[in-house]
C-alpha positions as CSV (number, residue, x, y, z in Angstrom):
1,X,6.4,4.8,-3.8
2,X,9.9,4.3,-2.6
3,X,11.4,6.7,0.5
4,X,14.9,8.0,-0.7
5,X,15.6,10.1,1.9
6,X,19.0,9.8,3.8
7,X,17.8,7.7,6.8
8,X,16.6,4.9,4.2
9,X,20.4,4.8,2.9
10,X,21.4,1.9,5.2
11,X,18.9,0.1,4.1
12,X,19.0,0.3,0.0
13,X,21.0,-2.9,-0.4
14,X,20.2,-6.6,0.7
15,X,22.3,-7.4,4.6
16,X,22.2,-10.2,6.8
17,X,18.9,-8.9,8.1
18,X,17.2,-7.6,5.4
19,X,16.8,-7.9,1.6
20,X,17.0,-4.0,0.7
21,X,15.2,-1.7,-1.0
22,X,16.1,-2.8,-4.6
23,X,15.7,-6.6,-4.2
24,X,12.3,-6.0,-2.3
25,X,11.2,-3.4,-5.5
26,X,12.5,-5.4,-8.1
27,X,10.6,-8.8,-6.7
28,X,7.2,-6.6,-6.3
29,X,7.5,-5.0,-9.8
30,X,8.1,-8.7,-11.5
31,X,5.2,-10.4,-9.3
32,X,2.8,-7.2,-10.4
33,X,3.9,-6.0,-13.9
34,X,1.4,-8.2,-15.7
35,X,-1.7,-6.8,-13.7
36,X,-1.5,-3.7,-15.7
37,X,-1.8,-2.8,-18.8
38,X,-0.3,0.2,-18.0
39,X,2.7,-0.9,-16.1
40,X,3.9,0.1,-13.1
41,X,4.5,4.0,-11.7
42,X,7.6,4.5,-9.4
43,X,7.6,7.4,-7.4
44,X,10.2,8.8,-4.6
45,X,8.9,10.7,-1.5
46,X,11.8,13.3,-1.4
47,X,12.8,13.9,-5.1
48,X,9.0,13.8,-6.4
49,X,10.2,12.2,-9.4
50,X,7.4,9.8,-11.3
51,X,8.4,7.5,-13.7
52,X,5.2,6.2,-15.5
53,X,3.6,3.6,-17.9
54,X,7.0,1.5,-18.0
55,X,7.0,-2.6,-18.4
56,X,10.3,-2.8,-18.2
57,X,11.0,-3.8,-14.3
58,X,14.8,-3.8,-15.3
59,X,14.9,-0.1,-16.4
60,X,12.9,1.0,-13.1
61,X,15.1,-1.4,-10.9
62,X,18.4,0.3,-12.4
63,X,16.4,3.3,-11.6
64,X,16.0,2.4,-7.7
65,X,19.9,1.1,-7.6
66,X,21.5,4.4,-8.7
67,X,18.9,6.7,-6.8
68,X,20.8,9.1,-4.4
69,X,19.9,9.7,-1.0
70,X,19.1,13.4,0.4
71,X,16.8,15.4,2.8
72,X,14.0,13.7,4.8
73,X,10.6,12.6,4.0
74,X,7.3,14.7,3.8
75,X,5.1,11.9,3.3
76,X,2.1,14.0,4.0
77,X,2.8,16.2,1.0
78,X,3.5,13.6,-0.8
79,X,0.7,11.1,-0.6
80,X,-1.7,14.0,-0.2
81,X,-0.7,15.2,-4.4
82,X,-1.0,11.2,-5.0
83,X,-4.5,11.4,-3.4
84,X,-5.4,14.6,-4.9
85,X,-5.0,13.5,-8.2
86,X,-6.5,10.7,-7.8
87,X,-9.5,11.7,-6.6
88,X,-9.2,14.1,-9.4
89,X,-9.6,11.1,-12.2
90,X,-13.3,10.7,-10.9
91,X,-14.1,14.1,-12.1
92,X,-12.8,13.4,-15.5
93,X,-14.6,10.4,-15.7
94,X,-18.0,11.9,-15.0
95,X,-20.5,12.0,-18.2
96,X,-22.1,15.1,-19.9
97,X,-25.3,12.9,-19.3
98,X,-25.1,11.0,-16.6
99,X,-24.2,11.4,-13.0
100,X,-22.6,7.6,-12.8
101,X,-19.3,7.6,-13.2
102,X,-17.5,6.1,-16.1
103,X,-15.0,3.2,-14.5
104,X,-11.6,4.7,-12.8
105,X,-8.7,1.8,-12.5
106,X,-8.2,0.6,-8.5
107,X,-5.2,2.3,-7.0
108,X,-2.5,-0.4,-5.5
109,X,-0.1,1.7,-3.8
110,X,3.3,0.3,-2.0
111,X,5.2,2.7,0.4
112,X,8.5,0.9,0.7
113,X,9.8,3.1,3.8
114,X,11.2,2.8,7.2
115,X,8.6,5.3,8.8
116,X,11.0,8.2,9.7
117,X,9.4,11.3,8.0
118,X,9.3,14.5,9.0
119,X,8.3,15.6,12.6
120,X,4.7,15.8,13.1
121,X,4.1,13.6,9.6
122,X,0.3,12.2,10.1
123,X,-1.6,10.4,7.5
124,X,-4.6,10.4,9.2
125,X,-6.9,13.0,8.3
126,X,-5.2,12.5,4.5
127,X,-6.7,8.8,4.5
128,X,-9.7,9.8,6.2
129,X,-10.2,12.5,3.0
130,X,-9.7,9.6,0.3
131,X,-11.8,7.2,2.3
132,X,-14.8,9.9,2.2
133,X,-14.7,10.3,-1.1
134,X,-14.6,7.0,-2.1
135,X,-18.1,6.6,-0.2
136,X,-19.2,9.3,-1.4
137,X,-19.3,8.0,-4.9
138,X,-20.0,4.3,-3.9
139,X,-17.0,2.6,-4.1
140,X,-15.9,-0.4,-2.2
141,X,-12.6,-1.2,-0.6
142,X,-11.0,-3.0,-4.0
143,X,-11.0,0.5,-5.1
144,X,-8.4,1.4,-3.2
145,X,-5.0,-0.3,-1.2
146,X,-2.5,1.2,0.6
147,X,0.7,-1.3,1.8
148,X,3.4,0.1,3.7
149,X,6.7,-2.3,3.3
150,X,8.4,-1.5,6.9
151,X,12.5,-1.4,7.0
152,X,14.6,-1.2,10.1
153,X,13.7,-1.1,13.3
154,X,13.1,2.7,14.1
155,X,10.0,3.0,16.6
156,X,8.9,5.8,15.7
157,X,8.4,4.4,12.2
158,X,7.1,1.2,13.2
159,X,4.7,2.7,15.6
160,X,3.3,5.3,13.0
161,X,2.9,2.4,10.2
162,X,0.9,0.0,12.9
163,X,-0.8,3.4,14.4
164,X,-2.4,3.3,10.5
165,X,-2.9,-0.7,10.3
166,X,-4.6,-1.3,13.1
167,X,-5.4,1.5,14.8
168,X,-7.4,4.2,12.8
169,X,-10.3,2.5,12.8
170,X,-11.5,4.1,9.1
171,X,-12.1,1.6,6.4
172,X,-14.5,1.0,3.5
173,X,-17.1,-0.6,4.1
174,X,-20.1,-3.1,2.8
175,X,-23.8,-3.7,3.9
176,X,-25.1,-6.8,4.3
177,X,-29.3,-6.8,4.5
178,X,-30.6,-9.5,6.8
179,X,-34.5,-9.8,7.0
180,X,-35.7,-11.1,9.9
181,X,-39.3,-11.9,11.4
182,X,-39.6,-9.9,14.4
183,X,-41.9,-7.5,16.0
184,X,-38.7,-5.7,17.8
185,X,-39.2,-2.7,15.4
186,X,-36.1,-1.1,16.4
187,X,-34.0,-4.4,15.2
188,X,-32.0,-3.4,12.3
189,X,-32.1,-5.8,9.4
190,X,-28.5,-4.6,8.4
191,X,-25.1,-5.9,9.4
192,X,-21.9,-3.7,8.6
193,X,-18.4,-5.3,8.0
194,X,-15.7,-3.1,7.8
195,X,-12.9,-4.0,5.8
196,X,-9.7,-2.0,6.0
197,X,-7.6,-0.5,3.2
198,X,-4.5,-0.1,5.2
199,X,-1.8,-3.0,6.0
200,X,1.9,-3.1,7.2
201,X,4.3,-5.7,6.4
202,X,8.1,-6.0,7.1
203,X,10.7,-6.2,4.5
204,X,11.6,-9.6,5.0
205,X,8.4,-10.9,5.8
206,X,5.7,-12.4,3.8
207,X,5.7,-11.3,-0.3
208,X,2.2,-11.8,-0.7
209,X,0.5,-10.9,2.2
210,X,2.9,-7.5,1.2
211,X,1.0,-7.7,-2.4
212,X,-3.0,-9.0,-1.0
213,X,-3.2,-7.4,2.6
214,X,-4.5,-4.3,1.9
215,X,-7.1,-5.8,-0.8
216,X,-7.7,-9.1,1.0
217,X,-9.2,-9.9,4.3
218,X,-7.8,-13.1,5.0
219,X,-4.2,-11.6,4.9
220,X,-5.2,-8.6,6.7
221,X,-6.6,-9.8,9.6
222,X,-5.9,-13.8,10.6
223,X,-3.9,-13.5,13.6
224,X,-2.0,-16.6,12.8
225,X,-0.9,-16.2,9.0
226,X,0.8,-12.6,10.7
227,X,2.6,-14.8,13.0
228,X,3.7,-17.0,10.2
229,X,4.9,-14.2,8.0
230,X,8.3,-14.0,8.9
231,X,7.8,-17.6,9.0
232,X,6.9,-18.5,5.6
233,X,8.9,-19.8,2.9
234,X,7.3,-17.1,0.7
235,X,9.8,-14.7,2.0
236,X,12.2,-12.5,0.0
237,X,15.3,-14.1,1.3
238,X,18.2,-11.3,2.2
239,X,20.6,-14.6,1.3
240,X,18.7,-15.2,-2.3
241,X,21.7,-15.4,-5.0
242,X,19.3,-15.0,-7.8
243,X,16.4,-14.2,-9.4
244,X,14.6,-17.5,-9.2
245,X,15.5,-18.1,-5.3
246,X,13.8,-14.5,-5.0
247,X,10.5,-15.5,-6.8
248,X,10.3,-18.8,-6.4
249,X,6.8,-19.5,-4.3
């Protein structure tokens, strides 16, 4: 999910600071356009065009460098149709004889963005909703990843993005049973671990803690491999002349 509105403009091509918009899109869509049979669905916050069930990353790229730029950003309205939908493919799935539901395919979401949506924009309670549901129906957190791709500096944006990493304290979670031996009847013999769906990465940070920290735990949360992200060799360079500089691991 790219944001086309006009405040993501500046940053649509690669600067001295920043690889842009297309280079970051294009490098994602070659690194994941094998993992789905599918291929890969592009969608814009502002236009609500979808492009679906393409393999060809150079069509969509094209796509992404001719897009134009209007209005502002209802990301509510938009992830919330996304979401909607989504949760809608359970449904379907359900058998005439069962109640188990038939296998749905794990949603891996990227929100390239810079944060600056419409006043009073809150995912919250929209995340909360998916999250629910999921639980409901016994899924686990691979079922579901949302990465936000972070560009510019806008506060606001940045603050709303981290706000939904590390603050919103809602994940999916897994129960580990532990028997123990003890006549403390009010000991519990189960330990929780959450393990969050949500993660925020900058633009020119790391490219795979941008593709596994929403699914993956050791990219999520170890303090130091965040400090190393900018860091890391496994950037997407905003100097990269080609192709292979980009990819190159």
């Amino acid at each position: 999910m790219i944001d086309d509105s006009v405040s993501m403009k500046p940053h649509w091509n690669k600067s001295n600071d920043s690889p842009g918009v297309v280079k970051v899109f294009e490098a994602l869509s070659y690194l994941v356009k094998e993992t789905d049979d599918d291929g890969i669905d592009l969608l814009f916050t502002v236009s609500g065009d979808r492009v679906s069930d393409r393999k060809s990353t150079k069509k969509l790229v094209q796509l992404v460098k001719e897009r134009e730029h209007k209005g502002d950003t209802d990301i509510n309205l938009r992830l919330n149709r996304l979401f909607e939908d989504y949760k809608a493919e359970f449904e379907k799935k359900k058998s005439r004889f069962s109640k188990d539901l038939k296998k749905v395919k794990p949603l891996s979401l990227y929100i390239l963005t810079n944060g600056v949506w419409e006043k009073g924009s809150d995912l919250s309670e929209i995340i909360r909703l998916l999250v629910k549901r999921l639980e409901d129906i016994g899924k686990t957190r691979e079922q579901v990843g949302i990465e936000f791709i972070s560009f510019g500096a806008d506060p606001v944006g940045l603050g709303r993005m981290e706000y939904l990493d590390s603050e919103l304290s809602l994940s999916m979670y897994v129960v580990f049973h532990v028997f123990t031996f003890s006549s403390d009847s009010n000991k519990t013999n189960r330990i929780i671990y959450y393990r969050d769906i949500i993660d925020h990465e900058p633009s020119d940070g790391n490219v795979w803690k941008m593709l596994l920290g929403s699914f993956n735990n050791t990219w999520d949360n170890d303090d130091d491999l965040k400090r190393q992200s900018h860091l890391s060799h496994r950037t997407l360079d905003a100097d990269s002349v080609n192709d292979k500089q980009v990819y190159d691991t």
